[in-house]
C-alpha positions as CSV (number, residue, x, y, z in Angstrom):
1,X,140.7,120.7,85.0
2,X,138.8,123.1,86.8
3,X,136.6,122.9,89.7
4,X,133.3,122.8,87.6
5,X,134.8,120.9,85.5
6,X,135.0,117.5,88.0
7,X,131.7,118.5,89.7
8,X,130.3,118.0,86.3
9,X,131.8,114.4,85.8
10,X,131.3,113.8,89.2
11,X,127.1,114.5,88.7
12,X,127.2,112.4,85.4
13,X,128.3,109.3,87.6
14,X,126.2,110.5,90.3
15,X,123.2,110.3,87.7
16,X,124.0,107.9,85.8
17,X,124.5,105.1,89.2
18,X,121.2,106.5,90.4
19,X,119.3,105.9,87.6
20,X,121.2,102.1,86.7
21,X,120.0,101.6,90.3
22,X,116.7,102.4,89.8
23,X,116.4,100.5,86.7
24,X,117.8,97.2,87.8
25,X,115.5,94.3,87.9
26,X,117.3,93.2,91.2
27,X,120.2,95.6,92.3
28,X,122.3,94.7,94.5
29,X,122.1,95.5,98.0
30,X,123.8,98.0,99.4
31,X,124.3,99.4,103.3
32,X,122.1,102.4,103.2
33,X,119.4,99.8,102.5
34,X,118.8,99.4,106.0
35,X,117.4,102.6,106.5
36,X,114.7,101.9,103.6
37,X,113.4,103.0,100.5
38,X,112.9,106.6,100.9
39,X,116.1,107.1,102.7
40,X,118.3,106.3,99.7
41,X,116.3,108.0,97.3
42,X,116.3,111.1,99.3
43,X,120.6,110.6,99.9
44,X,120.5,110.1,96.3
45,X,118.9,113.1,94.9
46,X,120.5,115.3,97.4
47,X,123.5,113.8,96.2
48,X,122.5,114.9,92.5
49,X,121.1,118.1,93.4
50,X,124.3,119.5,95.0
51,X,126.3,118.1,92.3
52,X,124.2,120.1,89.8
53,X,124.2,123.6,91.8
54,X,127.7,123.2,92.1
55,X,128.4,122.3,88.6
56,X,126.0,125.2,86.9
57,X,126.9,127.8,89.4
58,X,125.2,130.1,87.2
59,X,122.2,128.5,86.9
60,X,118.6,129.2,88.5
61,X,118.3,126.9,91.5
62,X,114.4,126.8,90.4
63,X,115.5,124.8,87.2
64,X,118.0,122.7,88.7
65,X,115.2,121.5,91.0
66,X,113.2,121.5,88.2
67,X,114.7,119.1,85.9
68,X,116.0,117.0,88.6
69,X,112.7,116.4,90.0
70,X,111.5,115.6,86.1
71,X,114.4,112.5,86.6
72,X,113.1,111.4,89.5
73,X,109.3,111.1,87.9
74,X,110.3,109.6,84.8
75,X,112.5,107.0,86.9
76,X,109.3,106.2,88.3
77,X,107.7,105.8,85.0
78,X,110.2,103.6,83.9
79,X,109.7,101.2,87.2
80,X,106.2,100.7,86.1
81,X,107.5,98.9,83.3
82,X,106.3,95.1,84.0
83,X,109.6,93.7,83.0
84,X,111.4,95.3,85.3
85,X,109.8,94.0,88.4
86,X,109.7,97.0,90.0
87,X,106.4,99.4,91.6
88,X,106.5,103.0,90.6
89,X,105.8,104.6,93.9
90,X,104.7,108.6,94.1
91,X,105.6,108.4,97.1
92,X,109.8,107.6,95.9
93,X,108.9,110.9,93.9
94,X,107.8,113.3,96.5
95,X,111.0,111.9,98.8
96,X,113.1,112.4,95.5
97,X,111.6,116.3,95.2
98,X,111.6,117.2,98.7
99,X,115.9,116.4,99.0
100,X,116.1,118.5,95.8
101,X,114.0,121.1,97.6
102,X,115.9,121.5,100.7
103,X,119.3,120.5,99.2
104,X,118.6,123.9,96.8
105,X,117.5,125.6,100.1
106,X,120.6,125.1,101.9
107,X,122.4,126.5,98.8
108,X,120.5,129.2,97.9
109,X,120.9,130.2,101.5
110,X,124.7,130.0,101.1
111,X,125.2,131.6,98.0
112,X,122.7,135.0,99.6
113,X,125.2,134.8,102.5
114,X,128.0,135.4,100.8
115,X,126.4,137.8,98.6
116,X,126.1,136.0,95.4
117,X,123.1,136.7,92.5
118,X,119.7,134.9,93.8
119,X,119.0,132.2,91.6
């Protein structure tokens, strides 16, 4: 298997922990909980969004960020659902968008460095 290949399996997990987490009535806790709320949605959707540019390297960075910043609003959505117990927050959303953002940044920086088609 190729190098695509376990980036893609690797941002299937990726996504599919994040949004189990999100969805939980009471997940667990974990260490980066100390930091706060925003922290680990931010380390989370960076998380996602450099698995995604990695897997699709042929993809436009703009839809990447896109459709990942579409997950991260309907996950909010979903948490308004009342028998979930748990607050759908813009605020998760914006933190969500703006790790996409600069995560998308830092890669279409990289890939113009080393001379590779602007996405």
């Amino acid at each position: 298997m190729n190098r695509t290949g376990l980036t893609r399996i690797a941002l299937v997990v990726a996504v599919i922990f994040a949004v189990t987490m999100a969805l939980l009535p009471k997940p667990p806790h974990l260490p980066i909980d100390q930091f706060g709320d925003k922290v680990g949605h931010m380390l989370a959707f960076a998380t996602i969004a450099l698995l995604a540019a990695l897997s699709f390297p042929t993809a436009r960075l703009f839809r990447i960020g896109e459709r990942l910043s579409f997950l991260g609003a309907m996950i909010e959505v979903l948490q308004s659902i009342p028998s979930l117990h748990r607050d759908c927050d813009i605020q998760d959303w914006i933190a969500d968008t703006l790790a996409i953002a600069v995560v998308l940044l830092v890669v279409w920086s990289v890939r113009r460095g080393r001379g590779a088609r602007l996405n």
